[in-house]
C-alpha positions in Angstrom: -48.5 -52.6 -19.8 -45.1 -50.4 -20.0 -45.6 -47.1 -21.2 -42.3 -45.5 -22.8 -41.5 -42.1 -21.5 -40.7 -39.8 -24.6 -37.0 -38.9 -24.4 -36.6 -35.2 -22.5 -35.7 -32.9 -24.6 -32.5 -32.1 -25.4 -31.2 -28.7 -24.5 -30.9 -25.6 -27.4 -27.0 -25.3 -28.4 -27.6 -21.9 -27.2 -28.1 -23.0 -24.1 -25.1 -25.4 -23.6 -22.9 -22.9 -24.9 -24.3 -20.1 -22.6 -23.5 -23.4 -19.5 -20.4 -24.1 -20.5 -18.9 -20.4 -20.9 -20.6 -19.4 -17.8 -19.0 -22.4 -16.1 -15.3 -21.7 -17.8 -15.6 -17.9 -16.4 -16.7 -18.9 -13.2 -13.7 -20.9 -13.1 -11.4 -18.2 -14.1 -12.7 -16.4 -11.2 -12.1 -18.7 -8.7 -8.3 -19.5 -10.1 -7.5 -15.6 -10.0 -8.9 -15.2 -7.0 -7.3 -17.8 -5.0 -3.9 -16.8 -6.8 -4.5 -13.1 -5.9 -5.6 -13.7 -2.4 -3.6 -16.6 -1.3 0.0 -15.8 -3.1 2.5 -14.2 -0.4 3.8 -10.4 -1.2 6.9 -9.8 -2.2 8.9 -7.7 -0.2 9.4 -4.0 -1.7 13.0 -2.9 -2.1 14.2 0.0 -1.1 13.3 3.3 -2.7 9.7 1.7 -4.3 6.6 3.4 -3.9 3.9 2.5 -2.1 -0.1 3.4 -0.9 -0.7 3.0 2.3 -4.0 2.9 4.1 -6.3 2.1 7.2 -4.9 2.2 10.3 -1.2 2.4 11.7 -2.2 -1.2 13.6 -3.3 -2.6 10.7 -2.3 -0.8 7.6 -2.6 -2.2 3.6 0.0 -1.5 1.5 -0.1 -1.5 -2.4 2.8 -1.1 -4.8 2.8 1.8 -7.1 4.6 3.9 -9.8 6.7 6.8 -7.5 4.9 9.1 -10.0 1.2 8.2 -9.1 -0.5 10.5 -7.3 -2.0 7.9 -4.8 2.3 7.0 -4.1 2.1 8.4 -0.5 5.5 6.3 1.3 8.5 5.4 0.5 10.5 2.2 1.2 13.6 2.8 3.2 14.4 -1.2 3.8 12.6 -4.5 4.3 13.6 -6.5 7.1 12.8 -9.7 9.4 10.1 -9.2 11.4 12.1 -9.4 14.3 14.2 -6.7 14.0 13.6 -2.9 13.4 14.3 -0.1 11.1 17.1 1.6 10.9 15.9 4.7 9.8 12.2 4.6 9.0 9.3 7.4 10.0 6.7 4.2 10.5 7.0 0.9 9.6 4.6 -2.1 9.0 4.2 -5.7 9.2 3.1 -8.3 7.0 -0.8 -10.3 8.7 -1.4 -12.7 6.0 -0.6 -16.2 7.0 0.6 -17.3 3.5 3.1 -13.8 3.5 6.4 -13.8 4.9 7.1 -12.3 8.4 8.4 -8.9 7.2 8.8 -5.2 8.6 8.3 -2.7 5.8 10.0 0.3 6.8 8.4 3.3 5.4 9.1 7.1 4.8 6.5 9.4 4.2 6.0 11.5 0.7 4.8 14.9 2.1 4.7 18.1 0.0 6.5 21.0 0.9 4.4 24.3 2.1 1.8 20.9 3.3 0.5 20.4 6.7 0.0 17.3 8.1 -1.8 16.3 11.9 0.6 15.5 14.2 -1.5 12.7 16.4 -3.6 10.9 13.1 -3.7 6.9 13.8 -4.6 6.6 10.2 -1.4 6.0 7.4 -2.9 8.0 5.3 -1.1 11.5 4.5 -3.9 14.2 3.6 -3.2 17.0 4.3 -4.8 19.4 6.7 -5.7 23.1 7.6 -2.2 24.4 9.1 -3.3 25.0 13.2 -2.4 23.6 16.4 -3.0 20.2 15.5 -0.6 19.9 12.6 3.0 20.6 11.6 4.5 22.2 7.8 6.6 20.6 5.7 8.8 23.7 4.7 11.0 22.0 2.9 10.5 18.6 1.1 14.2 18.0 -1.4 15.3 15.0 -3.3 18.9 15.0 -2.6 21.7 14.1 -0.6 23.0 15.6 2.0 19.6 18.0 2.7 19.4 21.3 3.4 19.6 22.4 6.5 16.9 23.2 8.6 15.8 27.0 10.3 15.9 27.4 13.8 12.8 25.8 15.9 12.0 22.7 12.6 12.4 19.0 12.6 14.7 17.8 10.3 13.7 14.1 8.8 16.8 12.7 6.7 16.1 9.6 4.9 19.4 9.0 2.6 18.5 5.6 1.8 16.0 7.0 -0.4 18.0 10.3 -0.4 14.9 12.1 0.7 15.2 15.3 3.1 12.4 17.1 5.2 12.4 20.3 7.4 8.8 20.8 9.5 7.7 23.1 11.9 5.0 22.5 14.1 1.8 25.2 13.5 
């Protein structure tokens, strides 16, 4: 004797529509993310801003507005990766596989009357308590050619990105 199964049941619409939207966003996800994460940079021109963080042997770089507060370098050039800057403070390279083998060549966006620590490993540009350890931007101007310095300061010229410092160390 064959029994016949009763059919199952067949889901609530509520319940394929909750599938299927769950499944579509899930997908969405995935695209972005493999888009995001697996699309090469594109190299920064001159005179973009950018964020900078982690270490100076493995730094992240992020393009922002020049008037964002998190904008804490500026670009002076990108090159190959097998030459060097010109006339950069720091520089960076590109580690993603899928990115092309660039040097970023960076100048910093420090504030005058500022100090900064003179030995940090980190990109990051916070500044400190003034003190042994640290230098002072005395003067920080947006023009070409810069002022000139007082006796005993550095003077960092960046007319690329017409961009002048004078520090002294603490």
């Amino acid at each position: 004797m064959i029994i016949d199964e009763p059919p199952a049941p067949r889901k609530s619409l509520g319940t394929r529509v909750l599938t299927y939207g769950l499944t579509l966003v899930a997908a969405a996800v995935a695209i972005y993310g493999m888009t995001e994460f697996l699309a090469p940079i594109t190299a920064p021109k001159t005179g973009e801003c950018a964020n900078v963080t982690g270490y100076s042997n493995e730094p992240d770089l992020d393009s922002v507005n020049c008037t964002s507060s998190s904008a804490n370098y500026v670009v002076t050039e990108s090159v190959s990766k097998s030459k060097s800057c010109a006339n950069a403070y720091t520089d960076m390279i590109t580690r993603r596989a899928q990115d092309p083998e660039i040097r970023i060549c960076l100048v910093p966006l420090w504030e005058e009357g500022a100090c900064y620590p003179t030995g940090s490993s980190r990109m990051e540009l916070t500044p400190v308590e003034c003190g042994a350890d640290a230098f002072k931007v005395t003067k920080a101007v947006r023009d070409v050619p810069g002022p000139s310095c007082a006796a005993g300061e550095q003077r960092y010229s960046y007319p690329e990105v017409k961009l002048t410092y004078c520090a002294a160390d603490q």
